[in-house]
C-alpha positions as CSV (number, residue, x, y, z in Angstrom):
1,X,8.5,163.1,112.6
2,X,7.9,166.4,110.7
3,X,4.2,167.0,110.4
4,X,2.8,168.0,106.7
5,X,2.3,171.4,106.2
6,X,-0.9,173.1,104.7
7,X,-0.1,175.2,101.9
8,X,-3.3,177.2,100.8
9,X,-3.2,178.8,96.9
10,X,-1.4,182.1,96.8
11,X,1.0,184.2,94.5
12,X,3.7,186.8,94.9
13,X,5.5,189.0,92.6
14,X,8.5,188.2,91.3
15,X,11.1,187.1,93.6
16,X,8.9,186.8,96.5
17,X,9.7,187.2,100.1
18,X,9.5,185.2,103.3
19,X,7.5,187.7,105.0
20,X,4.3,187.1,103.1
21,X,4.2,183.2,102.9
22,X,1.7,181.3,104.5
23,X,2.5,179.5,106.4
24,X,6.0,181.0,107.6
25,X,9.1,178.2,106.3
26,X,11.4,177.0,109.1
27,X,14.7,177.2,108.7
28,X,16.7,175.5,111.3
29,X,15.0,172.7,113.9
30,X,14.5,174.0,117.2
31,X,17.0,171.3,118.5
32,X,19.4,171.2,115.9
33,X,23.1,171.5,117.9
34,X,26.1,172.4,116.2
35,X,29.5,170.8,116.9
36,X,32.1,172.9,114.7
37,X,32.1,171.3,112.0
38,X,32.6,174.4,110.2
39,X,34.4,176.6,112.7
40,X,36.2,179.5,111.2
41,X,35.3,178.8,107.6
42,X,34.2,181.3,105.3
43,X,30.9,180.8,102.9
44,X,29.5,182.4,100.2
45,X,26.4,181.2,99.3
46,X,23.8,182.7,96.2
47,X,20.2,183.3,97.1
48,X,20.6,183.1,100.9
49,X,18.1,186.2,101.8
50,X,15.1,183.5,102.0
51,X,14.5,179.7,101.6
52,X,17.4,177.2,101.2
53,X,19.6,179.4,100.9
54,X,18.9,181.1,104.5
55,X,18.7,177.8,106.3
56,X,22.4,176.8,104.6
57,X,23.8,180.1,106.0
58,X,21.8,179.6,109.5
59,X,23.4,175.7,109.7
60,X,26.5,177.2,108.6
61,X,27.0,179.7,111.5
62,X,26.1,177.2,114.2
63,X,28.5,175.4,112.3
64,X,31.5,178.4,113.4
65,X,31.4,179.7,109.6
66,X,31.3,183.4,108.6
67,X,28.7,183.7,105.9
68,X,28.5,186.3,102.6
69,X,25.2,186.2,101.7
70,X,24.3,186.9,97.9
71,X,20.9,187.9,97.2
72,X,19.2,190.1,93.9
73,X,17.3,192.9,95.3
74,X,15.0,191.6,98.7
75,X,16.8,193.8,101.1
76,X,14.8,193.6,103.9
77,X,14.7,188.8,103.7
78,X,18.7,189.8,103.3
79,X,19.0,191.7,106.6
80,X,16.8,189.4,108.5
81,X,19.4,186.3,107.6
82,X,21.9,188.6,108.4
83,X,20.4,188.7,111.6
84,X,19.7,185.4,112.3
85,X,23.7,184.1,111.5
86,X,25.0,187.2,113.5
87,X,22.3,185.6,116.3
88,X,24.6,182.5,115.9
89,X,28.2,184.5,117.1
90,X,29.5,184.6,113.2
91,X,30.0,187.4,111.2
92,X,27.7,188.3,107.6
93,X,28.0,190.5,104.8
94,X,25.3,191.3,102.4
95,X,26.2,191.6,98.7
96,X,23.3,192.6,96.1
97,X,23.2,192.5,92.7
98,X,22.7,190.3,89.8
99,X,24.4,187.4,89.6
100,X,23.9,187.1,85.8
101,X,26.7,189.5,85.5
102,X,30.5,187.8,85.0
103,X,31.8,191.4,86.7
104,X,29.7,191.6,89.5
105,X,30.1,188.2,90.1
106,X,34.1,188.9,90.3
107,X,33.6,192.0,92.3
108,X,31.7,189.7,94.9
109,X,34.3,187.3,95.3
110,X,36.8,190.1,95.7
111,X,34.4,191.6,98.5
112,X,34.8,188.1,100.1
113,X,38.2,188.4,100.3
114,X,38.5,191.8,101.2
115,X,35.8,191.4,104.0
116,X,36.7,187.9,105.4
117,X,40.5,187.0,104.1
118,X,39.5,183.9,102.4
119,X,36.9,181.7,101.1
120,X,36.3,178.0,101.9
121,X,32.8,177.2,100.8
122,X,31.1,178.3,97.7
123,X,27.2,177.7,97.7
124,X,25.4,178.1,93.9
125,X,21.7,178.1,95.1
126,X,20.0,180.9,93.7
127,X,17.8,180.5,90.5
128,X,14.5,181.1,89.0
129,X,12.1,179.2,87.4
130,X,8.8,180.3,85.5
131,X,6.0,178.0,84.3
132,X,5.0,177.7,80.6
133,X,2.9,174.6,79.2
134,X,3.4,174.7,75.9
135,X,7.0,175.5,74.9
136,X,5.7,177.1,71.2
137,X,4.7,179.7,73.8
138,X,7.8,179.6,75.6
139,X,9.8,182.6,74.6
140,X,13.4,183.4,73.8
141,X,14.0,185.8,76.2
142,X,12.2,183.7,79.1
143,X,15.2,180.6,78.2
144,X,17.5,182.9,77.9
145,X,17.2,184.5,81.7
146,X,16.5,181.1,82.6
147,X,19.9,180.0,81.7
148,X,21.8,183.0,82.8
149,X,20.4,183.0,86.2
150,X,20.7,179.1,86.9
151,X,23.8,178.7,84.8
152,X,25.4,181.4,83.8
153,X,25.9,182.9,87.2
154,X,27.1,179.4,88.5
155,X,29.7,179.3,86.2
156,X,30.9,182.9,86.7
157,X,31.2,182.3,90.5
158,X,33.1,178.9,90.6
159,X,35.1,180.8,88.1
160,X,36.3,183.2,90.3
161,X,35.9,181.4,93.6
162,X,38.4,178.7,92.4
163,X,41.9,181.0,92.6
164,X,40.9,181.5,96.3
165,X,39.7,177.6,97.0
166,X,42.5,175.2,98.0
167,X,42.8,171.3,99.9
168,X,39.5,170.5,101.7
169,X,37.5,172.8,100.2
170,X,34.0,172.8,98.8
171,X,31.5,174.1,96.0
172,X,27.9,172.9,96.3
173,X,25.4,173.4,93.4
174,X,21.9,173.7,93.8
175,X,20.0,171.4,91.2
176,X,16.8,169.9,91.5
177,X,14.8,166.8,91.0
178,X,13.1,168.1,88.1
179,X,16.6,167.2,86.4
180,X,15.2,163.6,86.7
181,X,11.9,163.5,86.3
182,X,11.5,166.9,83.8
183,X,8.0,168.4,84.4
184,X,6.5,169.6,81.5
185,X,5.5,172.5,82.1
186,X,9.4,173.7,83.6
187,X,11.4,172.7,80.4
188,X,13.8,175.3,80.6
189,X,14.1,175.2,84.3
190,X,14.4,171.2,84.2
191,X,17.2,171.7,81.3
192,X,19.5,173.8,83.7
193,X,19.3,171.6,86.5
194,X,20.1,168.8,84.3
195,X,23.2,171.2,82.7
196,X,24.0,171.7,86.7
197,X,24.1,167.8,87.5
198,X,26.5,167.8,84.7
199,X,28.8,170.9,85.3
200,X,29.0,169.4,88.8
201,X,30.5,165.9,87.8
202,X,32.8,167.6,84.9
203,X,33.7,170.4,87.2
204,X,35.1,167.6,90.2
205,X,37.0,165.9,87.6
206,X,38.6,168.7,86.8
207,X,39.6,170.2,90.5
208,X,39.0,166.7,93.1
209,X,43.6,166.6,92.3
210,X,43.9,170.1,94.0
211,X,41.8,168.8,97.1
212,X,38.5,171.1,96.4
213,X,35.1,168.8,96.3
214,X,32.4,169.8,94.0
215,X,29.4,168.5,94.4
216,X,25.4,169.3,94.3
217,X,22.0,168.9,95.9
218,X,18.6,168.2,94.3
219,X,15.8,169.2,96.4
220,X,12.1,168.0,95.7
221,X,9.9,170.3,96.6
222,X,10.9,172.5,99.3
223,X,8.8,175.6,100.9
224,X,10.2,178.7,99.8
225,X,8.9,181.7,98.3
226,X,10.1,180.3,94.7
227,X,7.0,178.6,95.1
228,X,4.3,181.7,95.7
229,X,6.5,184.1,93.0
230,X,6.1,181.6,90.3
231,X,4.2,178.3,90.3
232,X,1.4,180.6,92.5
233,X,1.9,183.7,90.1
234,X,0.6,181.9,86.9
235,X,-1.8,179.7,88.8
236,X,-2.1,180.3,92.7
237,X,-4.3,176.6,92.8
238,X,-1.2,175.1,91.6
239,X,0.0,175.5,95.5
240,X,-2.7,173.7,96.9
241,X,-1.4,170.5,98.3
242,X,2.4,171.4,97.0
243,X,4.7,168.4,98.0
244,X,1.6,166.0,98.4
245,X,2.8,164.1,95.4
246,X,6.1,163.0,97.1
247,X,6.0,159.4,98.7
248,X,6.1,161.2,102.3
249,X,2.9,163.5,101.3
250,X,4.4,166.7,101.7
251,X,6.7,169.5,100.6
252,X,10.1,170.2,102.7
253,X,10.7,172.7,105.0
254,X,14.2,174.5,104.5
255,X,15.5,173.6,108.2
256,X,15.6,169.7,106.2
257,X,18.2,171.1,103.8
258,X,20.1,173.1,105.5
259,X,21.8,170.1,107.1
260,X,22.9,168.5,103.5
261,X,24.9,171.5,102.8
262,X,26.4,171.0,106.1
263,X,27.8,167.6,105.5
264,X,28.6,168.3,102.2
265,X,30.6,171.5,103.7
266,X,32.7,169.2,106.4
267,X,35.1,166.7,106.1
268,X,32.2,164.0,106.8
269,X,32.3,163.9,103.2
270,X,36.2,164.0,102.5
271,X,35.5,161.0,99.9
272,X,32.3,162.4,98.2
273,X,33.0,164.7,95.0
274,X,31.1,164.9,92.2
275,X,28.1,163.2,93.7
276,X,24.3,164.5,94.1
277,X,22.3,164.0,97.4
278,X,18.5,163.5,96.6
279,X,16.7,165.1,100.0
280,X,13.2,164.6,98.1
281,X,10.7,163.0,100.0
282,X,11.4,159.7,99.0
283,X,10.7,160.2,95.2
284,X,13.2,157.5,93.7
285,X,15.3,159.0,90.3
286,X,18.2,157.5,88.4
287,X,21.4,159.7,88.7
């Protein structure tokens, strides 16, 4: 049994690092074996320098994949996953920039290619969320950037990435369980998340004929320093206790995601598209 963690208030700056949470995340169990699963694949996944993102590309490489990891600007979280999947035997590449650009976004697929000679597994995880109570208050340009970053971006990578995905291969979206349960004070968050659970089930429609699955996971709360850089920026207090609510009493730690994106990344879930896996504690939703 995973013990609860004690999360104490505290606050970052925009996006936050892994470096200066308390307590440190995990990212892959101690004990966790890999068995190929993934062996000789090739991922690309958003938002890997830190959080769920890094334990996907750590599962991944004990899993025999190479990994691109995608990150904005947090060099020094980008170079420590780096180091951690090279740890694992598998090769990395680090690609930076801002994935609410459609060119960049092309110009990292093409660095896939060029790098690796193929892509297998696209991973949309990165995103950004910023608390606002009141959404009179909520301004245009905060939905705006809140749509490019969790949508936008999404869309511009599957984009791309599908002219170099063929039979057996895999895009996995990162929503979230405030999709189905909408906290008020994360409207425009909760409204991409829902737009992702969506673009997920139209998107394997559209593809599941050529053999590529599509499909999404929708963490509850997880440990990650999302948490410290915005919930804990306007309100570190709102951190104290984060997870308790859940029916297990506690937040996640990313080494108990990681694992979804594996199976969702295999052939264990050859007859699974355009489905969601819930990993939230125990919080029942609809959907």
């Amino acid at each position: 049994m995973v013990e609860k963690t004690t999360i104490h208030p505290q606050q970052q700056a925009w996006p936050g690092t892994e470096g200066k949470m308390q307590p440190p995340a995990e990212f892959i169990r101690p004990g966790y074996r890999g068995s190929d699963k993934l062996k000789d694949k090739v991922a690309l996944i958003t938002g890997a320098d830190s959080g769920i993102g890094r334990s996907a590309a750590i599962h991944f490489a004990r899993e025999g994949a190479d990994v691109a990891v995608m990150y904005l600007s947090e060099d020094e979280d980008a170079e420590e996953t780096k180091r951690l999947v090279e740890a694992e035997g598998r090769r990395c590449t680090l690609i930076a920039g801002d994935i609410r650009n459609a060119d960049f976004c092309r110009q990292a697929l093409e660095q896939v290619i060029e790098t690796f000679g193929k892509l297998n597994i696209l991973v949309n995880n990165a995103g950004t969320q910023a608390v606002s109570k009141d959404m009179t208050e909520l301004s245009d340009a905060q939905w705006e950037e809140t749509f490019a970053t969790n949508m936008h971006g999404m869309f511009y990578l599957s984009k791309a990435a599908l002219a170099y995905l063929g039979e057996d291969d895999i895009i996995i979206n990162t929503t979230s369980i405030n999709a189905y349960i909408g906290p008020e004070f994360l409207i425009d968050y909760s409204a991409t998340k829902g737009a992702i659970v969506s673009f997920t089930r139209a998107l394997s429609n559209q593809v599941v004929g050529r053999g590529v699955r599509v499909n999404a996971v929708a963490p509850g709360p997880v440990w990650t320093p999302l948490q410290p850089a915005t919930l804990g920026a306007y309100d570190p207090q709102m951190l104290e206790d984060f997870g308790a609510g859940t029916p297990m009493g506690r937040a996640a730690q990313p080494s108990e995601l990681g694992p979804c994106y594996v199976f969702l990344a295999s052939l264990d879930s050859s007859f699974i598209s355009g489905q969601t896996l819930h990993p939230n504690g125990g919080t029942v939703v609809n959907g």
